[in-house]
N, C-alpha and C positions, 0 to 999 in steps of 0.2 A: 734696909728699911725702904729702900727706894722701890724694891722689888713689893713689897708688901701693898704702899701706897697705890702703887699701879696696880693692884690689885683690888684692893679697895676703891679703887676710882671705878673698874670693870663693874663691881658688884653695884655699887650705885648708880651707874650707868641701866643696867637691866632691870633694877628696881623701878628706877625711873620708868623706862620703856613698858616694863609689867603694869605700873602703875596708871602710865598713859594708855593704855591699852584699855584695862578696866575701866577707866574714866571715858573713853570715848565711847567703849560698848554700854557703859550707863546712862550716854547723856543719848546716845541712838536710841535704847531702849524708851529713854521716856519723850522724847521725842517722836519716834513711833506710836505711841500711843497717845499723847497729848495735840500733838500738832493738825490741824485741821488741814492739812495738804495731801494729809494721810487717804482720806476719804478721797479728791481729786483723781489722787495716782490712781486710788484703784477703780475709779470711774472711769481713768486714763484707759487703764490695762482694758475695760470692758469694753471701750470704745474698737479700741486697737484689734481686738479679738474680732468683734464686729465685722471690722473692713476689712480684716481677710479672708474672714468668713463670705463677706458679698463680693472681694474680687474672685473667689474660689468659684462662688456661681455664677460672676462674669465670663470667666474666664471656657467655664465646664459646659455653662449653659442651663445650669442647674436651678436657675432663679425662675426663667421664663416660663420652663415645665411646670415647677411649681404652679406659677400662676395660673395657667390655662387649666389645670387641674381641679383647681379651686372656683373659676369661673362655672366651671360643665356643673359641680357638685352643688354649684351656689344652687342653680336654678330648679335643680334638682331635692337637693337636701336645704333648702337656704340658712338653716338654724343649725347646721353645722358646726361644730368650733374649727375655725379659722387655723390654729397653729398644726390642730390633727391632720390637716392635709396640705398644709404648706410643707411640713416638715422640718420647721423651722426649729433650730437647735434650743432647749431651755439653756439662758445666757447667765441665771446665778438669782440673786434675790430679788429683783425687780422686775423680772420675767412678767407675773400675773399683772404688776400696776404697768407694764406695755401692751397686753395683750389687749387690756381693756378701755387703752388710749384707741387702739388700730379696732376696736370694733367693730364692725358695720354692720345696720340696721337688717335685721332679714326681711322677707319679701313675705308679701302675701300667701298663703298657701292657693287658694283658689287663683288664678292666673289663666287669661283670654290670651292667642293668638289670631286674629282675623286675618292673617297676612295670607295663608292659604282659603279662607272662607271653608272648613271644616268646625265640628266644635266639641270638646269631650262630652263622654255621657252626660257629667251633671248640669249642662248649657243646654245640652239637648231637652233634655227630659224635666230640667228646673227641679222641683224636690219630687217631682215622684215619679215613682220606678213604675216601666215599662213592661208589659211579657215580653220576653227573650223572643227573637223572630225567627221562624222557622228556617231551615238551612235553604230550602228551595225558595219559600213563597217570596225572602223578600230580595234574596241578591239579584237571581233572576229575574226578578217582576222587571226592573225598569232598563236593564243593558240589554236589550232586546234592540233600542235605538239609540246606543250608545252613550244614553246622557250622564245618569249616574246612580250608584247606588246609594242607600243610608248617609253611609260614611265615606262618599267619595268627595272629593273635593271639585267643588262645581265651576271653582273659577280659576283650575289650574293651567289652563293653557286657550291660546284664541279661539280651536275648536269650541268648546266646552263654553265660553262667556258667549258664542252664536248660537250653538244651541239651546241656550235659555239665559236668550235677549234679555228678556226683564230683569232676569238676575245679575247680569251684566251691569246694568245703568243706576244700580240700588249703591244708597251711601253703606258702609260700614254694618251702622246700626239696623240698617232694613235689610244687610245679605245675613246679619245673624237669625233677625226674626222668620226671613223667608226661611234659610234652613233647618229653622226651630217645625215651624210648621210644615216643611218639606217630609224632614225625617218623621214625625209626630205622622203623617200619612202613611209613606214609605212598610213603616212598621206596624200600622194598623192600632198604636198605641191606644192604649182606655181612655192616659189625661195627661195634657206638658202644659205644666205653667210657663206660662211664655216671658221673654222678654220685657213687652212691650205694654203697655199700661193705656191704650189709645185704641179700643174697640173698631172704630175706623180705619184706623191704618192695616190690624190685623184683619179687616176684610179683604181691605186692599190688596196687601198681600198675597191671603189667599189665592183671590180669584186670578194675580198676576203669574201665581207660583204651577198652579193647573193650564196657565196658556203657554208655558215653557214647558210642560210634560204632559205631551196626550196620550203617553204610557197610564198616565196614572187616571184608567177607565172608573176605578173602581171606585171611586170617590166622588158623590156629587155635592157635599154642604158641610156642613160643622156647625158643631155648639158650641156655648162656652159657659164658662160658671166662672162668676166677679166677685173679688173682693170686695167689698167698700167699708170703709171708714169715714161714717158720714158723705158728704158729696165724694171725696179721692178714691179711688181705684188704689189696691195696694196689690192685688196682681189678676191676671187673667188665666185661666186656665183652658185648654184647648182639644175640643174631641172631634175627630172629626167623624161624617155619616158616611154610610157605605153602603153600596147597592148590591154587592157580592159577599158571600160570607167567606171567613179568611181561608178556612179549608177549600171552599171550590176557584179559590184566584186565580193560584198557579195555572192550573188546568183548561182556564181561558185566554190568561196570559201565553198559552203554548199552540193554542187554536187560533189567536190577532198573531202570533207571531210565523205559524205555518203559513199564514193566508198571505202574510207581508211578504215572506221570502219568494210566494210563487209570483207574484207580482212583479219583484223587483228582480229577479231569474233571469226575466224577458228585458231586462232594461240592457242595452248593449253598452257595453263598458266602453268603448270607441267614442259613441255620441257624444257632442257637446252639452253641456249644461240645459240648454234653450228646448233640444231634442227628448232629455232627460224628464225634464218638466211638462213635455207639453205629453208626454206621455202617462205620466200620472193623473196630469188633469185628465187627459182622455178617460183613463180607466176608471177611474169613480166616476165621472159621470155616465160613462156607459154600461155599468153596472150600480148605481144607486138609480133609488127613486126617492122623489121628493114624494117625503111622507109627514104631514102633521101628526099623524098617530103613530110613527115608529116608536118602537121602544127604543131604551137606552139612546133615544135620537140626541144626547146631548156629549157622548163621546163617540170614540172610535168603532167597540163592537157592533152599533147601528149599520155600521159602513163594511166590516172585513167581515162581518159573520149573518148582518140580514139584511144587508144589500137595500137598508132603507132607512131613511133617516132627515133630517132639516139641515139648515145651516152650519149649524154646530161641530153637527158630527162630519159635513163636508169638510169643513174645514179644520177640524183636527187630524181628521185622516190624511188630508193634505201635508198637515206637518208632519205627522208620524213618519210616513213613508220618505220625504227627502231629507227628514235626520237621518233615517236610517244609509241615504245615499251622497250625505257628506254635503247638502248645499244649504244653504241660507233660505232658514224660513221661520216665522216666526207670524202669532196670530195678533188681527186687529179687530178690536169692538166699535163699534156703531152703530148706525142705523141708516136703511136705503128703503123709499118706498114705503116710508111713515113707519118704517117698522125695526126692531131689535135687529139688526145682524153683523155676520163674522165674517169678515174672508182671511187672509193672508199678504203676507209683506215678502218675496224672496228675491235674495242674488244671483242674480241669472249670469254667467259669464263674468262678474264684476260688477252689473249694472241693477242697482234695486229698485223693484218694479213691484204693482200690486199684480194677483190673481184673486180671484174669486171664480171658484169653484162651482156653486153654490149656480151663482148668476149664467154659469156655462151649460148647465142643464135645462133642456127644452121640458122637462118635467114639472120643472118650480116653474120654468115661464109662462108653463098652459095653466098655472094654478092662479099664477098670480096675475097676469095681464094678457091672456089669449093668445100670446103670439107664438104659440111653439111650431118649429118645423123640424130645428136639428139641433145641435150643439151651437153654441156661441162660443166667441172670441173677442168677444168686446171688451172683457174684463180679464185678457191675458197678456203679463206682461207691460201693462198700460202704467203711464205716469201718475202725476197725483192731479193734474190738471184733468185728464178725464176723467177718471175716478171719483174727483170731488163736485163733479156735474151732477151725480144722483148718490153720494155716498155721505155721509158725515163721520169723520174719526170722532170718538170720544173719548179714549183713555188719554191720562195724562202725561204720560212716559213719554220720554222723547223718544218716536224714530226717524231711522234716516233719511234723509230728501230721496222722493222720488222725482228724477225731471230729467230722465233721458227717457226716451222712447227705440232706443237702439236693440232692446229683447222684446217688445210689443210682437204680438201675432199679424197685425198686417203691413206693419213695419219688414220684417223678416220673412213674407210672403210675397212680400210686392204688392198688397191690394190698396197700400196707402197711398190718396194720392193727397196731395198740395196745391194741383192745379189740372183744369182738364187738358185732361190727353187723351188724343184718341186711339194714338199708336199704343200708348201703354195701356188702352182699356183693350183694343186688341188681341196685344199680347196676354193679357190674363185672360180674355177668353178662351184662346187657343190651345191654352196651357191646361183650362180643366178641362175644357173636353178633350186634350191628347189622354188625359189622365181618367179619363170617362166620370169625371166629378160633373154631377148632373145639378147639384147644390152647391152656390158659394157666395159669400158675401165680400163686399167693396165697401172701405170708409173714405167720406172725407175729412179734410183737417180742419175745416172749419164749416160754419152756414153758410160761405159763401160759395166755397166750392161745391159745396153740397148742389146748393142750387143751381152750380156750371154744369155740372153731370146729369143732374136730372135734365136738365134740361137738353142736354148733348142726344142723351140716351132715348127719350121717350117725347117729347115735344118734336125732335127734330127725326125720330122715327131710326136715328143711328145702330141704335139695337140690332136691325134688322141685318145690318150689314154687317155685326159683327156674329150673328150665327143664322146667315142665308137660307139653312135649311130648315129652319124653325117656323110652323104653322102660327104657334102661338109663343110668349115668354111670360111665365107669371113673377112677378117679382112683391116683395114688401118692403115700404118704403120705413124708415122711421127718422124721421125727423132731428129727434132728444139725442138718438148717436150717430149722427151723418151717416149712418149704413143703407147701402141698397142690397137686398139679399133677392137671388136670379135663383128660378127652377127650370131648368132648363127643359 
């Protein structure tokens, strides 16, 4: 029996344990399902997943890619979904309610960069479309002096903001409107609603945008056609006039740019700056005439193709020609002698100094006050103290100080004096006549000295000693710019 017992005690033993067994897997089961910690763990688990999943992109590098991926696409596609190009794993049921936590805002489709001063088509043109520009007429028309085409970018480098100054010194919102209006020309366009809502400023503009490109002959006005809504302007539209028609552009565009290249052929690449310039200025005035009635006298082709023309076109041509040779020039409005005129602003060596052109021709001089004999120098190179003795600026842009007299033409000649000399008046005589200069003129720095030298010269009869062999010496006197000009 003992044996049995023990038997019986095994069989109850594993009934028990069977027992236990069931009962534990019952009370898990409903436990599993009742228990609210349930839901925890398995938020646990998702978390868990998560953070290996992000040390895996730590680790791999896989995160960072991700994102730069998604940056490029943003700006690009900005409505994008977000998880299609992260790449991000779907993490189980609550995927969509994260997606739409992490959403972010998409961007505007229409989107400006002014950081280059370039502008897409629809900035350019505003809502309406342009004719497509001819292959030749319009790349070619304006890199003839470097500046830029349509679509080049005009304020990409220091070259480029010198040569179209004005466009340089303009806020944000007036380099977008200039190149509204720029390209609107460039292209010969029909109509660009512009920017800008202020009829004023779009002239302004304008007229600032034509003294940065004297490539752009072809163009002398513009129209415009206004919104309104009651007294507001709700936009301007812009056309500009043309004195060439688009078919014959190029073809003059290739005749101002022959004419420039033989010009600038003869410029010796050695010369300094000073030599460079005074050689241009030579050349237009020794081939223009001052002409009230020149045609096209208010651009360039007056000057490179008919050798006659006013202010204007002196002094576009002035610009034209040293953009094309890499120096500082840039044109000023005013008026000298009760009247509208233009000269120039350039960097000579470093040193910015006015010319006027214009005032260097003994042609305007005999037109306008009788005194012609030869070219002048009075207005090469000169500061804004002389300059402002008969000149007045009028535009409102700021430029730069001129107040060295270090590129001035009698400065860099020796004919300047500050005080009488006699050894130095001498020595310049000896000099033109070694040089057989039968004509030359002498400034002084002020009325005082002026008055020391006339009087040196002619009162005390010194003249004579300084060219012995001379019967007679006709000289003119002027007063207004301390100059004494000798015929020898």
């Amino acid at each position: 029996m003992k044996g049995l017992n023990l038997m019986n005690s095994a069989k109850i033993k594993f009934i028990k344990r069977i027992s236990l067994l069931f009962l534990t897997l019952f009370l898990s089961l409903c436990l599993t399902a009742c228990s609210p910690d349930a839901v925890a763990e398995r938020i646990a688990g998702r978390i868990i997943r998560e953070i290996i999943a992000r040390d895996y992109d730590l680790i791999y590098g896989t995160e960072s890619i991700a994102e730069e991926a998604y940056e490029d696409t943003e700006k690009k596609q900005p409505q994008k979904d977000r998880s299609s190009e992260t790449g991000e794993d779907d993490t189980g049921d609550d995927t969509d309610e994260e997606e739409d936590d992490d959403e972010e805002p998409s961007e505007p489709e229409d989107t400006e960069d002014l950081g280059g001063m370039t502008l897409n088509d629809d900035e350019k043109k505003g809502d309406t479309d342009s004719p497509d520009q001819p292959e030749d007429e319009g790349a070619d028309a304006v890199s003839d002096n470097g500046t830029a085409v349509a679509e080049q970018d005009l304020g990409e480098d220091e070259e480029e903001n010198e040569k179209a100054y004005y466009f340089s010194v303009l806020d944000n919102d007036k380099k977008k409107l200039y190149l509204e209006i720029y390209n609107a020309i460039v292209n010969m366009d029909e109509k660009v609603t512009l920017s800008s809502k202020e009829p004023e400023e779009v002239d302004r503009i304008f007229n600032i945008c034509l003294m940065d490109h004297p490539e752009i002959f072809y163009c002398d006005g513009y129209s415009t056609n206004v919104l309104n809504s009651g007294e507001d302007i709700l936009s301007i539209g812009f056309t500009g006039r043309y004195n060439t028609e688009k078919k014959d552009r190029k073809e003059k565009e290739d005749r101002i740019k022959s004419a420039a290249d033989d010009i600038l052929k003869k410029v010796p690449e050695d010369d300094s700056e000073y030599e460079k310039v005074k050689y241009i200025y030579d050349w237009i005035i020794d081939n223009t005439e001052y002409n009230l009635e020149a045609p096209d006298n208010q651009n360039i082709t007056s000057v490179f193709l008919n050798h006659s023309s006013v202010c204007q076109g002196y002094t576009m041509a002035t610009k034209y020609l040293l953009d094309r040779l890499g120096i500082f020039c840039t044109v000023v409005y005013g008026s000298a002698s009760d009247e509208s005129h233009s000269w120039n602003l350039v960097k000579i060596d470093g040193t910015y100094c006015y010319v006027d052109t214009t005032w260097g021709d003994s042609s305007y001089r005999d037109i306008n006050n009788g005194q012609a004999n030869r070219k002048s120098y009075n207005y090469f190179g000169c500061n804004s103290e002389i300059l402002l003795r008969t000149h007045t600026i009028a535009e409102k842009e700021k430029l730069p100080e001129c107040t060295s007299l270090d590129e001035y033409y009698y400065v860099k000649e020796a004919k300047y004096f500050t005080k009488v000399d006699n050894s130095r008046l001498k020595a310049v005589f000896d000099h033109e006549l070694e040089i057989n200069e039968k004509v030359f003129t002498i400034r002084a720095s002020d009325e005082e000295v002026y008055n020391g030298l006339y009087e040196s010269l002619f009162t005390n009869q010194e003249i004579f000693n300084l060219v012995p062999e001379a019967d007679k010496v006709t000289y003119i006197e002027d007063k207004t710019e301390y100059t004494l000009t000798f015929n020898l």
